[in-house]
N, C-alpha and C positions, 0 to 999 in steps of 0.2 A: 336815398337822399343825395342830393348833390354835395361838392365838399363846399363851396360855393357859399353855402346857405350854415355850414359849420361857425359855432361859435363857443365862448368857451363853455358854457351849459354840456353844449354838443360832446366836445372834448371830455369834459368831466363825468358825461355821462356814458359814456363809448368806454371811458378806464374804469369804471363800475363795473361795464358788463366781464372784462378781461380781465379784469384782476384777480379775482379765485381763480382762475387754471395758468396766472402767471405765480402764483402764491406758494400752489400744489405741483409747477414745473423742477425735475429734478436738474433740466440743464440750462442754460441759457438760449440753446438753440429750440427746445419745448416752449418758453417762453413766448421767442421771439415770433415762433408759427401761428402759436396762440393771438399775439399783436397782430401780426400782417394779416389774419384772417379776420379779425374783425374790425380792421381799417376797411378791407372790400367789400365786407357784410354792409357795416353801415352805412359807408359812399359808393356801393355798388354802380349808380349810378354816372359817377365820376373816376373811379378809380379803374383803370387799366392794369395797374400793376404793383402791390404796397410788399418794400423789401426793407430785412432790416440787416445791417452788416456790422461787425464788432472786428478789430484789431487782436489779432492771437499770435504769438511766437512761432516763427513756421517750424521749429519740431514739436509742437502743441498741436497741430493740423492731422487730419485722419488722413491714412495713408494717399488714399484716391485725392485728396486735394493736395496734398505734397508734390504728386506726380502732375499735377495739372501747371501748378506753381512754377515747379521746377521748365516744364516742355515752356512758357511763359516767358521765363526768364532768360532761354537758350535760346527764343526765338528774338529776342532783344539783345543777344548777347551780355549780358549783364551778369552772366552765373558767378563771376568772383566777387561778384557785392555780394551775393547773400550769405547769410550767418544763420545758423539754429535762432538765434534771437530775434531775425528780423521778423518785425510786425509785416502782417498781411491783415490785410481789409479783406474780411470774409463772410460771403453770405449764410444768415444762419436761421433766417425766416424770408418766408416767401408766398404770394398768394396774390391770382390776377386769374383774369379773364380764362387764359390758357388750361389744361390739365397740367401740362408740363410743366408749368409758373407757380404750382402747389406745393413741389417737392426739392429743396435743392438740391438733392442729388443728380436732380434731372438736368440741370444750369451744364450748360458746357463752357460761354462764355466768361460768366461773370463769378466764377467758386470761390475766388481769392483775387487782390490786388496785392504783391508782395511790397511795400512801401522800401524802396533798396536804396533811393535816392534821391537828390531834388529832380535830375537829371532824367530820371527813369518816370517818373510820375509828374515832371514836367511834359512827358511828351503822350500824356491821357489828360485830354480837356477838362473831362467832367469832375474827374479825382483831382486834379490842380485845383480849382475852381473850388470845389468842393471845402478841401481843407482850409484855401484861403479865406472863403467866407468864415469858416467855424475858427479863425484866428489862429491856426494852427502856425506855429513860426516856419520857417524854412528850413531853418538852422536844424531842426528838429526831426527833417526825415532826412537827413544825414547822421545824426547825433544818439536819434533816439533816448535822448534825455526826459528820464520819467518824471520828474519836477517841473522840467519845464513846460508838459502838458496837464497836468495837476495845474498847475499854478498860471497858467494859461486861461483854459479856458472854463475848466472844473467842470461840475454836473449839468450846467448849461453852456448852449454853444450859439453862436449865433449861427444865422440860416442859409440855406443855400436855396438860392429861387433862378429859375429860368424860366421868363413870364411865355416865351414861347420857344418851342424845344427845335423848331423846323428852321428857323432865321437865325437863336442865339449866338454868336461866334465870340472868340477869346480876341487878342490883341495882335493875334499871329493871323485870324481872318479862318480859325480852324471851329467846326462845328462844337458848339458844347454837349452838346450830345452826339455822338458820331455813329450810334446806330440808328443814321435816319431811314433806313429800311423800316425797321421796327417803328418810327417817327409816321412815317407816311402809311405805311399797313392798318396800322391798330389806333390812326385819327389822334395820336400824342397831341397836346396844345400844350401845356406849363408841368413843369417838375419841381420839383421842391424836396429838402432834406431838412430834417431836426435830428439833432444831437448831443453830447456831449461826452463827458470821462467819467469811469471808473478811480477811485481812489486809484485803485494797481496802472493807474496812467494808462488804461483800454479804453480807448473810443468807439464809441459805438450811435451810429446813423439810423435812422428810418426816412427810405425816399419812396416817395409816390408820385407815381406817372399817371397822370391827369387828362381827361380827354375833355377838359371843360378849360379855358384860358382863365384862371383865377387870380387875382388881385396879392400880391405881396402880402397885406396885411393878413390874409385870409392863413395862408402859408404858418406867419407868425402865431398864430393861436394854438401850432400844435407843438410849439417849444416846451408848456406844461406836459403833454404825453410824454416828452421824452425823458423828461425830470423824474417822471412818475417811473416810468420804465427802470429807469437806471437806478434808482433809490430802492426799488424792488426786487430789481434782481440782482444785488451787491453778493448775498447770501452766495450764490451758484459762480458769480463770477469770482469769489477771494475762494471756493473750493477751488477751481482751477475745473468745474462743470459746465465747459461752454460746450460740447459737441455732445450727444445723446448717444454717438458712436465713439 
């Protein structure tokens, strides 16, 4: 099915199929595989690539993503910002086109985003961009004030749409998607994220990369899936069960 042709029937019936093996998930990263797999199952058609990522404390992080984190952060210079506490944006479901895009183990690029500063995540388009649609303040990835994202944006978030992923640029003239390799190879047209918070102030995204140029509104109809998502897997995320390793 195209995503195109999604509506919220569509939605509501797509979180029917997922919801018992998001139910019976012991971690949040079981979960989220369980999502992204059948976001491509039923928009096969459209979907190049459906990932979902969650904010985790980076001494919460499995060894092999710490060490990815860390090389990340030394390549930015930036390693005296980080703290055991600081939130990374981390991928924790995955499933596209690719073998490789099944597993994240297999991600080399995208394991973790260390959230270390305005400064540091001002200079990634997509993650700028990203938080700022979902009203994320500023103040707050310097701060990491857990009230102030509770009380922000809560269980729902608003959206992040990029009607087309090849053209989009920020205010700097910088690509909003900046793997246009990936953009031009595998016929990208519009990207889109839904999301929102965890009571414990964890954010958590699901973005899908679209080979069909879809309409804003189209985007907005899957702000319910994430509502659903997040309200479901509350249970694994206050265990402190995000990673299966």
């Amino acid at each position: 099915m195209k995503i195109e042709l999604a509506s919220a029937t569509t939605v509501a019936d797509l979180w029917s199929e997922v919801e018992p093996q998001i139910l019976a998930a012991d971690s949040l990263e079981e979960a989220a595989q369980a999502l992204a797999g059948g976001l491509f199952d039923q928009f096969e058609e459209s979907v190049v690539l459906a990932r979902v990522f969650v904010t985790a404390p980076f001494d919460k992080l499995p060894p092999a993503n710490q060490q990815i984190v860390r090389r990340l952060i030394d390549s930015a210079r930036a390693v005296a910002d980080l703290r055991q506490t600081t939130p990374v944006l981390s991928l924790i479901g995955t499933y596209g086109q690719k073998e490789d895009w099944r597993d994240r183990r297999r991600s080399k690029d995208h394991v973790g985003i260390p959230l270390v500063s305005s400064s540091f995540i001002s200079a990634i388009p997509m993650i700028s961009r990203l938080l700022k649609e979902f009203g994320v303040p500023v103040d707050w990835v310097d701060s990491h004030d857990s009230e102030m994202i509770v009380d922000t944006i809560g269980s729902e978030a608003g959206v992040f749409y990029v009607e087309n992923a090849a053209t989009a640029t920020d205010s700097q003239g910088r690509n909003i998607i900046a793997a246009q390799d990936f953009v031009a190879e595998h016929g990208v047209k519009s990207v889109f994220g839904v999301g929102g918070a965890y009571s414990t102030a964890q954010i958590a995204v699901i973005v899908i990369f679209c080979r069909d140029q879809i309409p804003r509104a189209v985007a907005e109809r899957f702000v319910t899936l994430a509502a659903f998502f997040i309200t479901k897997t509350t249970p694994q995320v206050e265990r402190g069960r995000i990673f299966s390793d």
